[in-house]
C-alpha positions in Angstrom: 20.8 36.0 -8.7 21.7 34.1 -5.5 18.7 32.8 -3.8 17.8 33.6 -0.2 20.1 31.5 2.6 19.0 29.0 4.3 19.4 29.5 8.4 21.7 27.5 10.1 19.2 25.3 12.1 17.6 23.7 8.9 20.5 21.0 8.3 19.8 19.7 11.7 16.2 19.6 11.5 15.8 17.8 8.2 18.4 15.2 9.3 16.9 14.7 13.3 13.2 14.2 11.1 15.6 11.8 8.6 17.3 10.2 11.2 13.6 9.8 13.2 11.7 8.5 9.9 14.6 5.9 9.3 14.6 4.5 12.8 10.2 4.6 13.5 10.4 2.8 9.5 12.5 0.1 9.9 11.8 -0.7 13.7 8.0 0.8 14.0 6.9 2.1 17.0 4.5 -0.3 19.5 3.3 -1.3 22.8 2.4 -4.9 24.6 -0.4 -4.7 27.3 0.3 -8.2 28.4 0.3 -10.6 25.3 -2.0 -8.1 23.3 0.6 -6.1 20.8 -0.5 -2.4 20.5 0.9 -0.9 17.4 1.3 2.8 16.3 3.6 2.6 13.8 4.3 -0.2 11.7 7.6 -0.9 10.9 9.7 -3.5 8.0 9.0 -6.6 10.3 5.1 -5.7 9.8 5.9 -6.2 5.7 3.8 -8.8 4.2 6.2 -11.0 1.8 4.9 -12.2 -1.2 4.9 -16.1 -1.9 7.9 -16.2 -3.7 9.7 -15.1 -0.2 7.6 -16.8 2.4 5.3 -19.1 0.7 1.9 -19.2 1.0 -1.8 -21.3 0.1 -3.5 -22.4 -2.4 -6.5 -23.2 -2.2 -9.3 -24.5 -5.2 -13.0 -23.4 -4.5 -16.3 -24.8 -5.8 -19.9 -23.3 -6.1 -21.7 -24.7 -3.0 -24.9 -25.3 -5.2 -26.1 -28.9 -6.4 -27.9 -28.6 -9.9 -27.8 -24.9 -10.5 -26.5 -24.1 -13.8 -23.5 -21.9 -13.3 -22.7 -19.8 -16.4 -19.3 -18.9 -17.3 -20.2 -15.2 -16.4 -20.8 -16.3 -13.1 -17.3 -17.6 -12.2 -16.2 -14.5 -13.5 -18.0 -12.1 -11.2 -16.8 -14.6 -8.5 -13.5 -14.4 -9.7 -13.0 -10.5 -9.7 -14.8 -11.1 -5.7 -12.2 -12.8 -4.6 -9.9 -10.2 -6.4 -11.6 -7.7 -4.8 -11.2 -8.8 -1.3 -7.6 -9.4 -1.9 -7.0 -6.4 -2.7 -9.1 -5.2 0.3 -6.9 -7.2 2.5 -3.7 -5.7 1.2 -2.8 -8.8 -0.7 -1.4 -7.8 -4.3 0.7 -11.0 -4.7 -2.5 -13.5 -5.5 -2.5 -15.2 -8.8 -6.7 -16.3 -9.2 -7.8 -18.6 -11.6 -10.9 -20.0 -13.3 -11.9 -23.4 -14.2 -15.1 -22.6 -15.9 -15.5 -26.5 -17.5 -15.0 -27.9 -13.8 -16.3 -24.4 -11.9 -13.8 -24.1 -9.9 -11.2 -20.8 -8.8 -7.9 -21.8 -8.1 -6.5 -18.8 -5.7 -2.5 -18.6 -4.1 -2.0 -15.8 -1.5 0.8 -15.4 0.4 0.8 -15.6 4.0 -0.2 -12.6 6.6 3.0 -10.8 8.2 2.4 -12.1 11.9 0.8 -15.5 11.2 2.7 -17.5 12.5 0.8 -21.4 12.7 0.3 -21.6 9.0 -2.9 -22.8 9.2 -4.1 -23.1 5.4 -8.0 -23.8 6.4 -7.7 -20.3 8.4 -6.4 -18.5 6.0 -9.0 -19.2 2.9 -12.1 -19.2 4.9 -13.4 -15.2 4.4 -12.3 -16.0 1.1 -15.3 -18.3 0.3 -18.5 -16.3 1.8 -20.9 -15.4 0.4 -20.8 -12.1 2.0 -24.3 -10.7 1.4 -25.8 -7.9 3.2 -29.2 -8.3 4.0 -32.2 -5.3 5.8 -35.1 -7.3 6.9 -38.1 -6.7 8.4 -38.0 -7.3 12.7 -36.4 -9.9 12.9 -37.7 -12.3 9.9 -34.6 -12.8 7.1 -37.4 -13.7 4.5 -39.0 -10.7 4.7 -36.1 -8.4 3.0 -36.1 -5.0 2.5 -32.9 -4.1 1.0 -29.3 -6.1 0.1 -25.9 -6.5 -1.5 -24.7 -4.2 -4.4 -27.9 -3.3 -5.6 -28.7 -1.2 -2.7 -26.4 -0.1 -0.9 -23.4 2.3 -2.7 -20.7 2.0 -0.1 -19.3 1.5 2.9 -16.6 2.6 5.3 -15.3 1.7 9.1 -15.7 4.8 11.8 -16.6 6.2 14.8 -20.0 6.3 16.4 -21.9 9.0 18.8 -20.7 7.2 21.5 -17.3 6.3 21.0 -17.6 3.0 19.1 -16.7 1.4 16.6 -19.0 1.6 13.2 -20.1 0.8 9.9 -21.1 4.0 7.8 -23.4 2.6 4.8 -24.4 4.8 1.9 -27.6 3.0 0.1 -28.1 4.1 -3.9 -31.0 5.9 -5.1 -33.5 2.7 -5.1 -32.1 1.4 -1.7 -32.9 5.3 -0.3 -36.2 5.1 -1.3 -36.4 1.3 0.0 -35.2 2.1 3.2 -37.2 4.9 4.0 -40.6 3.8 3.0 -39.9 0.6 5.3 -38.6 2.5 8.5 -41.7 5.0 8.1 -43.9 1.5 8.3 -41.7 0.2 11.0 -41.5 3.1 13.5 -41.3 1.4 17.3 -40.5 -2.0 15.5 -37.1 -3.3 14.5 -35.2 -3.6 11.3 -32.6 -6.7 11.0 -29.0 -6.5 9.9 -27.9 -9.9 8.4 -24.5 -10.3 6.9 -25.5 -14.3 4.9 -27.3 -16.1 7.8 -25.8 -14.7 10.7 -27.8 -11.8 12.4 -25.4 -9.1 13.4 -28.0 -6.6 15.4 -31.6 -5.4 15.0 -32.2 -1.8 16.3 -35.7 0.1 17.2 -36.7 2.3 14.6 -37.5 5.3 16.1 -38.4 7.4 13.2 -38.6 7.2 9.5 -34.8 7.2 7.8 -34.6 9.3 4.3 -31.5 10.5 4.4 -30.0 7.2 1.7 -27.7 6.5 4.7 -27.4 4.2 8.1 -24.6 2.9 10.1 -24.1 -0.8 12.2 -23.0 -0.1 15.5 -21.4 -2.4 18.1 -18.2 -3.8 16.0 -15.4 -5.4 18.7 -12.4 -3.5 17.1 -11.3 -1.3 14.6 -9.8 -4.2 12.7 -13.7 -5.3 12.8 -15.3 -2.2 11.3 -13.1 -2.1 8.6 -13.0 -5.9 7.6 -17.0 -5.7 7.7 -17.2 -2.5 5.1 -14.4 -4.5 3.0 -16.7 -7.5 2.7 -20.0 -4.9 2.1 -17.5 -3.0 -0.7 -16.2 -6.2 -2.3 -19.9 -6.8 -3.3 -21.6 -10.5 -2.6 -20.6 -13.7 -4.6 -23.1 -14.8 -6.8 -23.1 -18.3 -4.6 -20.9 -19.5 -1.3 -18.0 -21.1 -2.0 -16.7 -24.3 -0.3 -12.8 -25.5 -0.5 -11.8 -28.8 -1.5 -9.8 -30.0 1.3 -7.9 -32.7 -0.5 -6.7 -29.8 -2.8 -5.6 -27.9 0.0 -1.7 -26.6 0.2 1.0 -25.1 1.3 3.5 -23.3 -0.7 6.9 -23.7 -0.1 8.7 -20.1 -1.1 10.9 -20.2 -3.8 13.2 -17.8 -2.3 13.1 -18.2 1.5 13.6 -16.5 4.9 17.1 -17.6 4.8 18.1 -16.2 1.4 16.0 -12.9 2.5 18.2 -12.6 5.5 21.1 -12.6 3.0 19.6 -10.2 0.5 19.0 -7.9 3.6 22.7 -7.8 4.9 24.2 -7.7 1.4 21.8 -5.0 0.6 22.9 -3.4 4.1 26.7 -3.4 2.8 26.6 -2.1 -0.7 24.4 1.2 0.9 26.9 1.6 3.3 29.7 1.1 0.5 27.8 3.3 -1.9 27.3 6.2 1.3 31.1 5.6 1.7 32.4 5.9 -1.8 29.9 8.9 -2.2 31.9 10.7 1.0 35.2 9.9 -0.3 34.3 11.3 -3.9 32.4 14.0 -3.5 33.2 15.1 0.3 30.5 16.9 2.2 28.1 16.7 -0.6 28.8 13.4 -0.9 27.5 12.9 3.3 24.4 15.2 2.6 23.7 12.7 0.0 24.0 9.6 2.1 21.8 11.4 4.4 19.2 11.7 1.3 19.6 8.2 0.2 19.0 6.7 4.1 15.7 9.4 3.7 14.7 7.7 0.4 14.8 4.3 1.8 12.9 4.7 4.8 10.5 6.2 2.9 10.0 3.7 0.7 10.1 1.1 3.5 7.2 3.2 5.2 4.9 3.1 2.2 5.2 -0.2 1.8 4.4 -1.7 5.3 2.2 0.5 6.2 3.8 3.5 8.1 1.3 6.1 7.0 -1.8 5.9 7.3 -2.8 7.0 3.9 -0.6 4.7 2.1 -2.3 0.9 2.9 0.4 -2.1 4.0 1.5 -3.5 0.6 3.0 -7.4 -0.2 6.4 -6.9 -1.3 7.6 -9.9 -3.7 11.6 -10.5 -5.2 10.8 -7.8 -8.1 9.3 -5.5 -5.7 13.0 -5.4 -3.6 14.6 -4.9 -7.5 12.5 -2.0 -7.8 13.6 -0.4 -4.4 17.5 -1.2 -5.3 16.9 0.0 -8.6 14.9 3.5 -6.9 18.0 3.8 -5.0 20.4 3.7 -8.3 18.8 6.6 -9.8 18.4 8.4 -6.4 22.1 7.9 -6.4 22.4 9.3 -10.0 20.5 12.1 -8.6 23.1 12.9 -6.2 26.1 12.8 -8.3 24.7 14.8 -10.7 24.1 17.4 -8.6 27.7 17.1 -7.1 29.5 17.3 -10.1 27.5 20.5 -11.4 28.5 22.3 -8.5 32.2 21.1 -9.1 31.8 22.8 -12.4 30.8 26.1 -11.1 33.7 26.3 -9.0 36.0 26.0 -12.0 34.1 29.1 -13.2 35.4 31.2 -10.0 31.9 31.0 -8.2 32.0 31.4 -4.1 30.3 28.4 -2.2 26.7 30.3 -2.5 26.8 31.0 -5.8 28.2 27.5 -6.7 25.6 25.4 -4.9 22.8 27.5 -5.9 23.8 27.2 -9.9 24.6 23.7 -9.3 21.7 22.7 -8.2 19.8 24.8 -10.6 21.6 23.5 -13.5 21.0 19.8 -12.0 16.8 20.2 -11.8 16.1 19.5 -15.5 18.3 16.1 -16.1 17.3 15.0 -12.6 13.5 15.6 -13.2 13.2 14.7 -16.9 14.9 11.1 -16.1 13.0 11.0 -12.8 9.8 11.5 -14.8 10.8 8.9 -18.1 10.6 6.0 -14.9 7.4 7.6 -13.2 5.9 7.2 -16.4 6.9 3.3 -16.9 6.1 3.0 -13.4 2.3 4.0 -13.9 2.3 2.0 -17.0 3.5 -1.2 -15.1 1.2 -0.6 -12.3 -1.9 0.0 -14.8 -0.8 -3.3 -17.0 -0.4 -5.5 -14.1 -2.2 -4.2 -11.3 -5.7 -5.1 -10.2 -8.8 -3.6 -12.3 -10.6 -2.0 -10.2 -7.1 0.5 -9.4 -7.1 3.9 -11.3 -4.2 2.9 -13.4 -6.1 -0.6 -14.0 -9.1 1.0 -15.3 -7.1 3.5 -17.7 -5.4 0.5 -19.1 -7.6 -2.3 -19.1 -9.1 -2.1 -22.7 -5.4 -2.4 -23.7 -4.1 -5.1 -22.2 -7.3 -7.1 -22.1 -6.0 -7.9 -25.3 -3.0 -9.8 -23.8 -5.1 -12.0 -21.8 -5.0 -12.4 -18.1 -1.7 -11.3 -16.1 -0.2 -12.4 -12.5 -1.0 -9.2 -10.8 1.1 -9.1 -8.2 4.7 -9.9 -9.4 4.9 -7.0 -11.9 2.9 -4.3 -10.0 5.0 -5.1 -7.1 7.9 -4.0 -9.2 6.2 -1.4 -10.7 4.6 0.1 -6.8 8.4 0.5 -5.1 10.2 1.4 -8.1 7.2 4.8 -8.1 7.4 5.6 -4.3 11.3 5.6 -4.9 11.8 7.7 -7.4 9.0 10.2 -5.5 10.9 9.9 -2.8 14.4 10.5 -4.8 12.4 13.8 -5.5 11.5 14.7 -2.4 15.3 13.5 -0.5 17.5 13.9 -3.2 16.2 17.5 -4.9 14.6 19.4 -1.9 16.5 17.7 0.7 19.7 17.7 -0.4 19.5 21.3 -1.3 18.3 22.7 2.2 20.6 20.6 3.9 23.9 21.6 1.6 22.7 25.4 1.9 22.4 25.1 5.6 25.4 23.5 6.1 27.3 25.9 4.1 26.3 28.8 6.9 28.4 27.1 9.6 32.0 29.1 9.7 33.9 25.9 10.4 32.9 24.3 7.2 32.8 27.3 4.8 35.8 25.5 3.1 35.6 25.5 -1.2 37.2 21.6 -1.0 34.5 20.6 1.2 32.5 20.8 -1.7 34.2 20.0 -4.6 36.4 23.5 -4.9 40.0 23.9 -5.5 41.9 22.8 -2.0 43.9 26.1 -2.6 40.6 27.9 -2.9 
């Protein structure tokens, strides 16, 4: 049974939104307001490239504390801090370290997308605080009323009543009843925020809070808010951290702008000769599907720098661009399959509608069963190498804690664009495709058999 036609209209819509997605991906869409840069979409030049592409730090940090005795449990809670607020930061190509006979954490990060001074001292400083959130009583830090992890269950950036930016902080069960038997004593006083020995405001109490939840007020920027809940979520190292300047560096890339460049015309050329060869072979199918593919990679592109705003910026390393070309093989496999299973229902005497609609029927189950196989080794990667605290992380961690530690970010990378491909292949390459080669099939002009891989007699 023939399925219902798709109108005319839909091929032009899906490739304009195609087309648009492609363009706003690669190129993003902002604004200057003098030398301030105002962006609303980011686009590829807002990627952040791991250190194997544009080098980075590394940095070694020591325990600010003289005769302390620092347990090997300790440099491991600071260790998975630091991890933490990488990961907060959007950094996933970091390799961390521990030293626990010397206590000190060896940490390379690559650098941010628009620094441009590579200023190593800069760039490690949030790394090394101590980043403890303190409640205290007026305005007297020794007199504390609730802090750090123990207290307070989360936090996130937002809006408050009057248009400003926030902090929203949800306390635990103990830090609800803290906080609410102190404001109820300190009604017409003040309660002190301190984030380590910096005060950042101290507002009236007014009346007694019990509701387990309170929100800091008066952050400069969006960009503020969130790296503030970041620091609150990331939990507070056990002790500061201080960097040993002589120990300091740079780190040259191993790949390099220049060889980037290359990569990124080369790559350029075989997707234009692959959308070429695809015409030529398979005709108008073969354009729908170079329409697909150019879908597929601009959404992958848009995942990874940043594009929506449900999918965070992402560091994109040497086996993170093999997973994308690799994405785009299959989504290419995708399409020829397709192709040549409408060819086939041509030589069984099917019309143009009957023969796309079986060929594309008959195509769903190879398509999605090898589409699924890689999704599956994709999770797997991105559980085995990614960072613990991830879902995939935490379903795989009791097995590969047996294979020691891992380098989180050159793997996962891999593991990250080679998933958002192949979901993307789905989305482009099945649904897509489909509604574009149905719609296209309406118009008189091209409701030519050949054109899709019929008999040029037909």
């Amino acid at each position: 049974m023939r399925t219902k036609p798709i109108g005319k209209p839909v091929f032009f819509i899906v490739f304009i939104l195609i087309l648009a997605l492609a363009f706003t991906a690669f190129f993003g869409v902002e604004n200057y307001k003098g030398d301030t840069r105002e962006i609303y979409l980011k686009g590829a030049k807002d990627i952040r490239w791991g250190i194997d592409i544009r080098g980075g730090v590394e940095a070694v940090f020591s325990p600010d504390k003289q005769d302390v005795e620092i347990t090997a449990e300790d440099m491991d809670a600071a260790k998975a801090i630091i991890e933490t607020r990488m990961v907060n930061k959007n950094i996933t190509d970091y390799e961390v370290y521990t030293d626990a006979n010397n206590h000190q954490i060896i940490v390379r990060f690559p650098w941010a997308a628009e620094e441009s001074n590579f200023d190593a001292a800069a760039a490690v400083q949030e790394l090394g605080e101590t980043a403890l959130l303190t409640f205290c009583r007026e305005q007297d830090k020794e007199q504390v009323i609730l802090s750090g992890a123990a207290d307070i269950k989360s936090a996130e950036p937002g809006m408050d009543e009057n248009g400003g930016y926030a902090v929203y902080l949800n306390f635990t069960d103990a830090g609800k009843s803290k906080f609410s038997k102190a404001t109820a004593e300190l009604v017409g006083k003040t309660v002190s925020i301190w984030m380590d020995d910096v005060m950042i405001q101290a507002p009236t109490v007014n009346t007694a809070i019990t509701t387990g939840e309170a929100y800091i007020t008066g952050m400069e920027s969006a960009d503020a808010a969130k790296a503030l809940a970041d620091k609150i979520n990331a939990g507070a190292l056990p002790f500061a951290l201080t960097v040993d300047d002589s120990k300091l560096q740079v780190i040259s890339p191993t790949l390099g702008s220049d060889a980037l460049r290359v990569m990124v015309i080369a790559g350029s050329i075989a997707f234009g000769v692959v959308c070429l060869l695809m015409i030529l072979r398979y005709r108008l199918n073969g354009f729908v599907a170079a329409i697909a593919l150019l879908g597929q990679l601009a959404g992958s592109i848009a995942c990874i720098s940043g594009y929506f705003s449900s999918a965070e910026s992402f560091t994109l390393t040497i086996p993170g661009i093999a997973g994308i070309i690799l994405s785009i093989g299959v989504g290419v496999d995708c399409n020829v399959i397709a192709a040549e299973r409408i060819r086939d229902e041509f030589k069984k005497g099917k019309t143009i509608d009957g023969a796309i609609d079986s060929g594309f029927k008959n195509s769903l189950s190879a398509i999605v069963d090898g589409n699924v196989t890689i999704v599956i080794v994709s999770i797997v990667l991105m559980g085995a190498f990614g960072t613990p605290d991830s879902l995939f992380g935490k379903i795989f961690s009791p097995l590969m804690s047996l294979f020691g530690t891992s380098i989180t970010g050159t793997i996962y990378s891999f593991g990250y664009t080679l998933l958002i491909g192949v979901i993307f292949n789905l989305i482009m390459g099945v649904l897509a495709s489909k509604w574009m080669l149905k719609s296209v099939s309406r118009l008189k002009f091209l409701r030519k058999p050949w054109l899709y891989g019929g008999n040029n007699n037909a």
